[in-house]
C-alpha positions in Angstrom: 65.9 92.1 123.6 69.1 94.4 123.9 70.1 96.1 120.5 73.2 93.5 120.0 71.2 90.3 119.9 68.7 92.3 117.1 71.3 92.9 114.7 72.5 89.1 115.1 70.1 88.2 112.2 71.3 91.2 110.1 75.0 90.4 111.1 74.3 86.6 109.7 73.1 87.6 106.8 75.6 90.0 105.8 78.2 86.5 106.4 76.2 84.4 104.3 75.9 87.1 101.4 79.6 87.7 102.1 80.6 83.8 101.5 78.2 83.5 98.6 79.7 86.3 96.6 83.4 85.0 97.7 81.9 81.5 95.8 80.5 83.2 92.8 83.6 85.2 92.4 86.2 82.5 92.5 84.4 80.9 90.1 84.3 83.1 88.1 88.0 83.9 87.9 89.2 80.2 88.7 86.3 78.2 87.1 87.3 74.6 87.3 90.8 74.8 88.7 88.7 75.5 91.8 88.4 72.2 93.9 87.0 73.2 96.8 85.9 76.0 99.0 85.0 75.7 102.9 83.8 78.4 105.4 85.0 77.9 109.2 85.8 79.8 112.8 83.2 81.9 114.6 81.5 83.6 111.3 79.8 80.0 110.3 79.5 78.5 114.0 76.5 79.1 115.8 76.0 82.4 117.7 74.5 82.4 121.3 75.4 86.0 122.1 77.0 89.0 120.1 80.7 88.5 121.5 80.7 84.9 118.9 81.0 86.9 115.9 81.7 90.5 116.7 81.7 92.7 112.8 85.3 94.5 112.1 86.7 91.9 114.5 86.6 88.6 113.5 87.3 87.3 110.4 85.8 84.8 108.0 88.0 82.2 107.4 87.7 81.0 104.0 89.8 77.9 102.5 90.5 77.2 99.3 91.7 74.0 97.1 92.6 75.0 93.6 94.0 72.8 91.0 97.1 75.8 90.4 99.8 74.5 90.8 101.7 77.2 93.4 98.1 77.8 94.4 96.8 81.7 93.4 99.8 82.9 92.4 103.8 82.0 91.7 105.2 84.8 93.3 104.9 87.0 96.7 104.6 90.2 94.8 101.6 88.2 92.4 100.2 87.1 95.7 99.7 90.7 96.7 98.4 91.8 93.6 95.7 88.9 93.9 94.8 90.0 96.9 93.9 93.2 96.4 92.3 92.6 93.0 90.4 90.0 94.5 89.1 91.8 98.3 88.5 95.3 95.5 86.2 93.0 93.2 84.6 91.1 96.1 83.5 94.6 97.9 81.9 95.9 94.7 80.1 92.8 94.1 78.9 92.4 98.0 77.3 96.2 98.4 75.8 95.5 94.9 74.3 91.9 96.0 73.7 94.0 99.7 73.7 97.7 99.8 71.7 98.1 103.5 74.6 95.9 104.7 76.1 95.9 108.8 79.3 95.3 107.7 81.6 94.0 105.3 82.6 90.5 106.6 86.8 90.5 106.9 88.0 87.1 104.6 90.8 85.9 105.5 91.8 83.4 102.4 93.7 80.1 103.0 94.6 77.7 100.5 
């Protein structure tokens, strides 16, 4: 087997840990004014080969249904600061719930 299909398995994991502590998270800061929250693109589809998911390259596409009204945040400049609180807190919280990790799985949040 040719070192990219071996580190498929590792690669999956790293995904599902990476969705998991995305779901924990918003919890946590949303609680119940989260609705709903769906994975999609390559990162949940199946893989048959390492170009279907290749780490630092695609993204995990994450959408969101909140019961906010405006969603996250009111403003552009509170968008950006959720962001970045949000992707900082996530990070900390996936290399603590996966320190051996691949890769960090790229989110890329929708709502």
């Amino acid at each position: 087997m040719d070192r990219d299909c071996e580190l498929l398995p590792q690669v999956r994991d790293d995904v599902e840990i990476a969705i998991e502590v995305w779901r924990e998270l918003l919890l946590d800061v949303y609680g119940d004014a989260l609705l709903r929250l769906s994975a999609k693109g390559s990162a949940v589809k199946p893989w048959d080969g390492p170009i279907d998911y290749v780490p630092t390259l695609s993204d995990l596409d994450l959408h969101l249904e909140t019961a906010l009204p405006g969603g996250l945040s009111a403003t552009p400049e509170e968008a950006f600061d959720v962001a970045l609180r949000l992707s900082s807190e996530h990070e900390a919280r996936f290399f603590r719930a996966r320190p051996d990790a691949f890769h960090l799985p790229r989110a890329q949040l929708s709502f």
